[in-house]
C-alpha positions as CSV (number, residue, x, y, z in Angstrom):
1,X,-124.6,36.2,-16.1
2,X,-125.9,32.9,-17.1
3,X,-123.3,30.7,-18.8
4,X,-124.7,27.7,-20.9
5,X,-122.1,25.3,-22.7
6,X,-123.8,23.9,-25.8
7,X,-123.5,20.3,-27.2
8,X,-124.8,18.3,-30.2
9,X,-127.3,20.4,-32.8
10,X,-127.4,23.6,-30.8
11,X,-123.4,23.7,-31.1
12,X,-123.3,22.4,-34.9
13,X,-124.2,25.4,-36.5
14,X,-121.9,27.9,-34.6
15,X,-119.3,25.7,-35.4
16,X,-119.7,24.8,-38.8
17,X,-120.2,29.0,-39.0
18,X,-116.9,29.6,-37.3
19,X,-115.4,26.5,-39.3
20,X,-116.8,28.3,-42.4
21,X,-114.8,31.8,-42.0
22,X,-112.0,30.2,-39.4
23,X,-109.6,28.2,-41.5
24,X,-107.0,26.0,-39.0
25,X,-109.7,25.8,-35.6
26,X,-108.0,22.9,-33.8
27,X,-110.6,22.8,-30.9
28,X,-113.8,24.6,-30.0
29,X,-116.5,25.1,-27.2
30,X,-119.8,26.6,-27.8
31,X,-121.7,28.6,-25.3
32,X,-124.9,30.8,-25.1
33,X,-124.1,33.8,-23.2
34,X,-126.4,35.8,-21.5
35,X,-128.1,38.1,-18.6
36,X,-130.8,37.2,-16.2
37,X,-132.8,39.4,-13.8
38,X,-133.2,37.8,-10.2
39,X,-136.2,36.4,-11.2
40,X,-134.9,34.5,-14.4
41,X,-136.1,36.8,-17.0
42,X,-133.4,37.9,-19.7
43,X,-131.8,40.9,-19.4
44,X,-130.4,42.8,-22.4
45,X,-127.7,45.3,-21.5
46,X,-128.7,48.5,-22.6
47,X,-128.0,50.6,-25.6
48,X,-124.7,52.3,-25.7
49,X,-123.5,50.1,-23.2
50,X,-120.6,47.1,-22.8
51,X,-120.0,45.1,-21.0
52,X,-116.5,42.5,-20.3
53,X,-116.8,38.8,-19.6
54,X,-114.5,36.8,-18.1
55,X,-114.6,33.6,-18.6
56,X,-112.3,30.7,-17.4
57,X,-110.4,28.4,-19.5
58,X,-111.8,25.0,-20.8
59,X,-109.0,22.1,-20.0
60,X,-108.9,20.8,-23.3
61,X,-107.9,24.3,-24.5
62,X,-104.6,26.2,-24.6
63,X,-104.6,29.6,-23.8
64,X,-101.9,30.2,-26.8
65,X,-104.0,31.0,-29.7
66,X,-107.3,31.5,-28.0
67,X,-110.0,33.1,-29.8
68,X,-113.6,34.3,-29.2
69,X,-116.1,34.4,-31.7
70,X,-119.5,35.7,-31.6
71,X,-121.7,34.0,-33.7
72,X,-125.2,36.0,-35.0
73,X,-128.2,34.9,-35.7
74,X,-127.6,34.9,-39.5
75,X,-123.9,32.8,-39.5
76,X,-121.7,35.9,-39.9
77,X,-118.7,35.0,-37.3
78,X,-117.1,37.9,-35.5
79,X,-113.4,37.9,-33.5
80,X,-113.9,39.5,-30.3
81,X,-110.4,40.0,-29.7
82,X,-110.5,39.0,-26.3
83,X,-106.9,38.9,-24.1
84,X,-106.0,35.8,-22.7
85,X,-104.3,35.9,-19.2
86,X,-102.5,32.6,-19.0
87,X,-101.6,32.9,-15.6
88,X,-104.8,32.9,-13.9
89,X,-106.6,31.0,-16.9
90,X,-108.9,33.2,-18.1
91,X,-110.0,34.7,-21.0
92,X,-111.6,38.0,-21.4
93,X,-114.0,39.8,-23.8
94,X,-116.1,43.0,-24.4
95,X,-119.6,42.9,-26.2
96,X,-122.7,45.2,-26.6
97,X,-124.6,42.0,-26.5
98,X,-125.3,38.3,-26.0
99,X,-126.2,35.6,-27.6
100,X,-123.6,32.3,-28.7
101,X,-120.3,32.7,-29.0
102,X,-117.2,30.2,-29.1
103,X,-114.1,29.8,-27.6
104,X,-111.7,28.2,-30.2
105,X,-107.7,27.5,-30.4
106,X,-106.8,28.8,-34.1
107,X,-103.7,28.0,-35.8
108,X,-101.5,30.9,-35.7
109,X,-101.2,31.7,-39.4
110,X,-105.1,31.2,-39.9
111,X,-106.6,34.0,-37.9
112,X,-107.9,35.8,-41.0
113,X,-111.6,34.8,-42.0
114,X,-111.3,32.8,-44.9
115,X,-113.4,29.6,-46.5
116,X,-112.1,27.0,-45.2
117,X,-112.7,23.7,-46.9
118,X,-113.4,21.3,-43.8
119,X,-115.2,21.2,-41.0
120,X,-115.0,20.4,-37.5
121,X,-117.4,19.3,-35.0
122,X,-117.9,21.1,-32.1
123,X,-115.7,19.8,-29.1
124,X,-116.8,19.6,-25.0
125,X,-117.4,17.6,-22.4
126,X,-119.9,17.3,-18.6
127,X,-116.3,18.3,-16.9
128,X,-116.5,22.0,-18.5
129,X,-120.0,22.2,-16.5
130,X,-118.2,22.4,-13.6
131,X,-115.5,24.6,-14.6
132,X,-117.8,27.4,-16.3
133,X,-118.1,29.9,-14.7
134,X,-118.1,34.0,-15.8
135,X,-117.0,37.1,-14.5
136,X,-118.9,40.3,-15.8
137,X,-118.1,44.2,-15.3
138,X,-118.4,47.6,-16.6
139,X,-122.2,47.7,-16.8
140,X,-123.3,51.3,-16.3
141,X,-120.0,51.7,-13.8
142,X,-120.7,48.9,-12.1
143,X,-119.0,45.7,-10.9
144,X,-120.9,42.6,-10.9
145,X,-120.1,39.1,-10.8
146,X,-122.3,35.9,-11.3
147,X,-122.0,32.2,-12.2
148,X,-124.4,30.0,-14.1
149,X,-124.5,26.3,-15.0
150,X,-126.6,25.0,-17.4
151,X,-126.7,22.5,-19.9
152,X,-129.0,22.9,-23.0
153,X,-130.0,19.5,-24.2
């Protein structure tokens, strides 16, 4: 599981997306989340499966009000409704698929999608590199776990 933190015009548009339907985001990181065979080549988890990422929480984020969000292709924003384990610092998510999704503290009363009428830029920093790390289980049965670090310029 390769785990890329995105910064500057790559994380724009996921945020202003999730800004866009997300009314009360306080703080967000963007990441492209995805599989990769042994020899580098991107792995799509197969149809009819899921899989559960675990992911470890970014400092500058609290794990009350945690949210994923997958963002698509085409802007439409989607809660994951991932659980939040505030003890070990994690947070956790299932998903059919890959692609960018953000992690994002919400205001409590704004976890509805709505228009919301500012927007945010996109928060992180070179220290999350070195705390991003995931966790991924369930495919076909199976337990696996990898770490990647990358930073998309």
């Amino acid at each position: 599981l390769v785990t890329n933190w995105l910064g500057e015009d790559a994380a724009a548009a996921a945020g202003d997306a999730v800004n866009t339907a997300i009314q009360g985001v306080t703080t967000m990181y963007v990441y492209d989340i995805h599989l990769e065979d042994p020899n580098g080549a991107e792995f799509a988890i197969p149809a009819g499966d899921q899989v559960t990422v675990t992911l470890p929480i970014p400092e500058k984020l609290s794990a009350e009000n945690l949210h994923v969000f997958h963002v698509a292709d085409d802007g439409t924003v989607t809660d994951m409704n991932a659980t939040v384990d505030a003890a070990a610092g994690t947070v956790s998510f299932t998903t059919s698929h890959f692609s960018t999704f953000v992690l994002a503290n919400v205001a409590p009363q704004q976890t509805a999608a709505t228009n919301a009428s500012e927007t945010l830029t996109a928060t992180g920093d070179a220290s999350l590199i070195a705390c991003a790390g995931a966790a991924l289980s369930g495919l076909a049965g199976a337990g696996l776990v990898a770490m990647g670090f990358k930073r998309r310029r």
